[in-house]
PLY file of the C-alpha trace (Angstrom):
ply
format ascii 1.0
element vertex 137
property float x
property float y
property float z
element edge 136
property int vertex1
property int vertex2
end_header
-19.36 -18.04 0.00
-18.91 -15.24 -2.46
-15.78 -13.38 -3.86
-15.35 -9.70 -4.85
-12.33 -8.83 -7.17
-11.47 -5.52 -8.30
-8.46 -3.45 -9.59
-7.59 -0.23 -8.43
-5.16 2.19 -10.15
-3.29 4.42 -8.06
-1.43 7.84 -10.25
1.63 8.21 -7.65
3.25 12.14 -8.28
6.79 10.55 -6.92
7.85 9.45 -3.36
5.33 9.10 -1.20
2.87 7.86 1.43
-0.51 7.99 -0.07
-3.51 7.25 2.56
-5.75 4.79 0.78
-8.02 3.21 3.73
-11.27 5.37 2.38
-10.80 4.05 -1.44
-10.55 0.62 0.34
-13.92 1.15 2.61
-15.76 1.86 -0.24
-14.88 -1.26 -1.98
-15.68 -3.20 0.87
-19.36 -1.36 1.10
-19.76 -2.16 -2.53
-18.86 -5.66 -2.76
-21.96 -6.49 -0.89
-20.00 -8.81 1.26
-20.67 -8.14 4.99
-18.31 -10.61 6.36
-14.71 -12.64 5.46
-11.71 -11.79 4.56
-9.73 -8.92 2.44
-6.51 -9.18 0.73
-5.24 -6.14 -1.37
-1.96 -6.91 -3.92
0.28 -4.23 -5.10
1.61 -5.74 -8.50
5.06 -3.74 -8.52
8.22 -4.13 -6.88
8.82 -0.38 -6.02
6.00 0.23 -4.51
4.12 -1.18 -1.35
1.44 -1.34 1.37
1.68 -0.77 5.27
-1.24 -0.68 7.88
0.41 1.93 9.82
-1.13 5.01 12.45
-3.60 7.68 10.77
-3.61 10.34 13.17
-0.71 12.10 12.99
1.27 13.14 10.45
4.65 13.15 11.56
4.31 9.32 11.85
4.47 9.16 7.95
7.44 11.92 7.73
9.68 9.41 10.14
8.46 6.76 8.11
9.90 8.21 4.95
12.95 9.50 6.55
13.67 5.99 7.78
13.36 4.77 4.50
15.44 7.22 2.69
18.12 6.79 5.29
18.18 2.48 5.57
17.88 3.04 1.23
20.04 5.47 0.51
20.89 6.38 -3.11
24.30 5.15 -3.66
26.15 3.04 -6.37
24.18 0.36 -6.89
24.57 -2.35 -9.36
21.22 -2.44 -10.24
20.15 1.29 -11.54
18.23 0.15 -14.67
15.86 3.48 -14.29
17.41 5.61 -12.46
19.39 6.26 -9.13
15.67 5.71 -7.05
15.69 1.91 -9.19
17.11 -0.03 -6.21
16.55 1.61 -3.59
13.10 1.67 -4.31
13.27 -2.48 -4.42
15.22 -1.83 -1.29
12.40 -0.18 0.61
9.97 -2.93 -0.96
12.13 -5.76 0.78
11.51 -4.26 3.98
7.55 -3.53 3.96
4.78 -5.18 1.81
3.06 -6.21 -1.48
0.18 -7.97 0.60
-1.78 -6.84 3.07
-4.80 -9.04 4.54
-7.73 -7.77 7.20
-10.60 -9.47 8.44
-14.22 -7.94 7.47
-16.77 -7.69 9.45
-20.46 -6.02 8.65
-18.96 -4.13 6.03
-16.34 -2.90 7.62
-12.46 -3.63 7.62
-11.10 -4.42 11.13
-8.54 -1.97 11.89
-7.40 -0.31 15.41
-8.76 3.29 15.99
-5.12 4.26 15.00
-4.54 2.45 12.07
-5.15 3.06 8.32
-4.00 1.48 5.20
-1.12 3.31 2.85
0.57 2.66 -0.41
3.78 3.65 -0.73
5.48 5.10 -3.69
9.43 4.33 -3.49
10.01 5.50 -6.98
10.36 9.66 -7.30
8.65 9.62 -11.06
5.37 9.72 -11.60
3.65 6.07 -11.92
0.06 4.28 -12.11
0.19 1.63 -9.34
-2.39 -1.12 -9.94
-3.81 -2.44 -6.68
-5.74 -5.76 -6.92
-8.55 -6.35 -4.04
-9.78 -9.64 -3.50
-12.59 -10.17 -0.83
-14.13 -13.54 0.13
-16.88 -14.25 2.24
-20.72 -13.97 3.05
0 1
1 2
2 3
3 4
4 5
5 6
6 7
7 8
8 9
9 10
10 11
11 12
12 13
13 14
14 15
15 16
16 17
17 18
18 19
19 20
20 21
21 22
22 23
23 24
24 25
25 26
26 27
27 28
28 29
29 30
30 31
31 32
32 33
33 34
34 35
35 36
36 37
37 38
38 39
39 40
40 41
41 42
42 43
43 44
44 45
45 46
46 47
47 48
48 49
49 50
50 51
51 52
52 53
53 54
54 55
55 56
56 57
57 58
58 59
59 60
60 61
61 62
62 63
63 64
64 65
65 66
66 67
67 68
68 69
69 70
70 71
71 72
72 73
73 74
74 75
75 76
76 77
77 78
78 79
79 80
80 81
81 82
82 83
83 84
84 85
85 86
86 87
87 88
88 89
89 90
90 91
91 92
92 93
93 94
94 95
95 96
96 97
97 98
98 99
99 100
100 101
101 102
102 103
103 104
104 105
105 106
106 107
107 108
108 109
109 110
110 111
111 112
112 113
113 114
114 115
115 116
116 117
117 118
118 119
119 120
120 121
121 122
122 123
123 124
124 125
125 126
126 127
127 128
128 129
129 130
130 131
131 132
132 133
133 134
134 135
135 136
């Protein structure tokens, strides 16, 4: 059994849904592990991960008008940075800060349709650090 641990740091330019499955596939390929198990940690509470479809775009745009509309910048207690502050921990309530796949001979087991996404609920610029963590053989 080996482990692989590595950070990745994300520059966000604001809202949005940033495809990351190819920055993940090549971590995989260089770990040298061929098969176990993946976990990938977003250490922030306005930000987080999805496994979500890859092929078409307007899947991301309803994804982020969803989220704008359920989140809505309003009078919030809670506004520390900014109007975005909560409803950016909003959006993070309702999706992910871990996200865990299966690997198999190199290669992260996800559906023809699927890829993996950070997303950025804050609408300043930010470095996200993303911590992946494979185990296996």
């Amino acid at each position: 059994m080996k482990q692989f641990i590595e950070k990745i740091i994300f520059k966000t330019e604001g809202f949005e849904i940033l495809n990351i499955t190819k920055n993940v596939e090549d971590i995989v390929k260089k770990s040298q592990i061929s098969n176990g198990l993946l976990n990938l940690s977003i250490l922030h509470t306005s930000c987080s991960l999805m496994i979500q479809e890859n092929a078409d775009p307007t899947v991301m745009k309803d994804i982020e008008n969803f989220l704008k509309k359920i989140a809505p910048e309003d009078n919030y207690l809670h506004n520390t940075e900014g109007p975005d502050d909560m409803p950016a921990h909003l959006k993070s309530v309702l999706t992910q800060s871990n996200l865990t796949m299966s690997v198999k001979n190199k290669r992260i087991l996800l559906g023809t349709w699927q890829g993996i996404f950070l997303l950025e609920h804050r609408y300043q610029q930010k470095n996200r650090e993303l911590f992946f963590h494979l185990l296996g053989e």
